[in-house]
C-alpha positions in Angstrom: 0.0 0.0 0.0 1.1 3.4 -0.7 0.3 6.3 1.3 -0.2 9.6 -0.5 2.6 12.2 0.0 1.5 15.2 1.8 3.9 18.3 1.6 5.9 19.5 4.4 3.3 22.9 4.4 0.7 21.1 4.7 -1.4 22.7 7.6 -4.2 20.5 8.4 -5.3 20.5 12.2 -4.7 17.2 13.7 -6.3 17.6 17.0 -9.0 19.6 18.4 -6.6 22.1 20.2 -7.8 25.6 20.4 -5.9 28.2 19.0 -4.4 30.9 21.6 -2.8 33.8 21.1 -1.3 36.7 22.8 0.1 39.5 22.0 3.5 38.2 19.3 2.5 34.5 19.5 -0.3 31.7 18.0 -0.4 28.4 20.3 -2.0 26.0 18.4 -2.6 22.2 18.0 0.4 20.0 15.8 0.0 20.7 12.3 2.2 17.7 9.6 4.2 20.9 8.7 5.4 20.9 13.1 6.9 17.3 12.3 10.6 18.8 10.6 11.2 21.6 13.0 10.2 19.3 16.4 12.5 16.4 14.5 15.1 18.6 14.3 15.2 20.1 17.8 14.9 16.3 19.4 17.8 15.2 17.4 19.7 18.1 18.2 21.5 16.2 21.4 22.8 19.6 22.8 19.6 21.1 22.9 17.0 18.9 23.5 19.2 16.7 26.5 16.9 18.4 29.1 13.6 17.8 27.6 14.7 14.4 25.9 16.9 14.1 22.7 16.4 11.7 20.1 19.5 10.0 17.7 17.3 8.7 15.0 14.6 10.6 12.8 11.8 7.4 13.3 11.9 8.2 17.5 11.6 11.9 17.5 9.1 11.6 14.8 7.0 9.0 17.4 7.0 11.8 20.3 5.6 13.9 17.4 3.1 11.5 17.0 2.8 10.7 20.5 2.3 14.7 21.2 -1.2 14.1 18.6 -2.1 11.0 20.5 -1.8 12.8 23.6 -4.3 15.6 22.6 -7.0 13.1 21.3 -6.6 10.6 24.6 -6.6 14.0 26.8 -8.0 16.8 25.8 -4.3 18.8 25.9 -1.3 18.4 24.9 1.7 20.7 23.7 0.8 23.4 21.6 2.9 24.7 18.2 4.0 28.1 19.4 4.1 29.8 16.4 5.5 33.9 15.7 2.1 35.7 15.2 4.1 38.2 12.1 5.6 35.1 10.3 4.1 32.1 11.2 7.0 30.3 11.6 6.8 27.3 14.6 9.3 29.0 17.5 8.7 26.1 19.6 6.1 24.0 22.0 4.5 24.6 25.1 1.3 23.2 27.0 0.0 20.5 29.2 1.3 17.3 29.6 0.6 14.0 31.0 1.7 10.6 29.7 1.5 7.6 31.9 4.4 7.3 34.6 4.1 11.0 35.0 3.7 12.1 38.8 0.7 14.7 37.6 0.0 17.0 35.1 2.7 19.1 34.1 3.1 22.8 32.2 6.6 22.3 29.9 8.3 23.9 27.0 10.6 24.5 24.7 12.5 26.9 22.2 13.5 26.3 19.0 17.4 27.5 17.7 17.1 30.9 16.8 13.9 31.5 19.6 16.1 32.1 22.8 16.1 34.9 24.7 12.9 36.1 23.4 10.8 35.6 26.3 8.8 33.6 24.0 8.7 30.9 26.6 7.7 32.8 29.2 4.6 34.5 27.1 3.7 31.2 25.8 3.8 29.3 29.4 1.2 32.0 31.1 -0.9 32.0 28.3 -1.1 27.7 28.3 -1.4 28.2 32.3 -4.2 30.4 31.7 -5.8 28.5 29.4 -5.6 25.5 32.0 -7.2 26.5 35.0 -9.7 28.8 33.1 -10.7 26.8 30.5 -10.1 23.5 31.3 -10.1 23.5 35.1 -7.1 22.5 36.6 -6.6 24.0 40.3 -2.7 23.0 40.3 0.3 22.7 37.7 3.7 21.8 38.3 6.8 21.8 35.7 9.3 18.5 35.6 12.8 19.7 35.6 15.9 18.2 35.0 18.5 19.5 37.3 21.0 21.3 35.7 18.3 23.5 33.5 18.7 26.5 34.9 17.0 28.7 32.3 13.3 26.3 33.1 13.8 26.5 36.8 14.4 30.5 36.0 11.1 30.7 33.7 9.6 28.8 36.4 10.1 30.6 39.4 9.6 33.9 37.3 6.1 32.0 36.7 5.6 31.9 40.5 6.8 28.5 40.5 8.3 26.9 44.2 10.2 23.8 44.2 8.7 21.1 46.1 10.5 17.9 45.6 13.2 15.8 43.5 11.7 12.4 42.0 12.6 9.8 39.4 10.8 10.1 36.2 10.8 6.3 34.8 11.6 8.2 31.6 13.7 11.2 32.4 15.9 9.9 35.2 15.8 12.1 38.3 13.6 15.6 38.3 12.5 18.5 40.3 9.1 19.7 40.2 7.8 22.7 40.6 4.8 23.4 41.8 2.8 26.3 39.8 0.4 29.2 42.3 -2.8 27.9 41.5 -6.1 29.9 40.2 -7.0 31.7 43.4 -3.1 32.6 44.0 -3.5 34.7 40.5 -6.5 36.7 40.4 
């Protein structure tokens, strides 16, 4: 059986994600166009270490996969940040949850080229927001590797606290950080 070819623009929603925006930035569900530029930052060892690097293309394209999977089964998932002026995906950001995870968790990440920004930081309140407003969550935390020092930054300068060190059964050994809740930011 062949499959048809779809084009690496292709834009076709594959989940039911909402689209958010704020002021510079578009978070919306994974697109087939998201699949090159997420490959590319998970098999960039360097960079994606902290969140979890890939050495072949058919693994990092499964967490790709596993990302659309994730929205269907939960309702969230990371969201494409993408540059409101140019459409171009900066990075992801959102909810997350897989099994063997302690709770649900806020993450992201920035693409090469996206640091510095504070692209993160915009996209992480606006996913928060979304969470406890919209979909009802009265607690977040982020899983951080130790060693990350510019998520345990974004996450204290999200109001953040640490709490506790655990062992992922993926990720090896992480802090969390537990996020102020809805009544903490009104």
């Amino acid at each position: 059986m062949t499959l048809p070819h779809r084009p690496a623009s292709d834009d076709r929603p594959l989940t039911a994600a909402p689209v958010l925006e704020t002021e510079r930035l578009i978070l919306r569900g994974p697109q087939p166009r998201d699949a090159e530029p997420l490959i590319d930052f998970l098999m960039d060892r360097p960079r994606a270490e902290l969140f979890g690097a890939y050495d072949n293309r058919g693994d990092a394209w499964r967490w790709f996969a596993l990302n659309v999977g994730h929205w269907h089964i939960h309702g969230f998932g990371y969201f494409t940040v993408e540059m409101k002026q140019t459409g171009v995906p900066a990075g992801l950001c959102g909810l997350w949850y897989p099994e063997g995870w302690p709770e649900p968790e806020i993450g992201w990440l920035v693409f090469a080229g996206f640091e510095g920004q504070g692209i993160a930081h915009e996209a992480a309140l606006r996913a928060r927001r979304w969470a406890y407003e919209e979909k009802g969550f009265s607690t977040l935390s982020s899983n951080i590797k130790p060693g990350n020092a510019r998520s345990v930054a974004l996450a204290e300068r999200m109001g953040a606290v640490y709490e506790r060190s655990y062992m992922n059964i993926y990720m090896g050994e992480e802090m969390l950080y537990r996020h102020p809740g809805p009544e903490d930011l009104s």
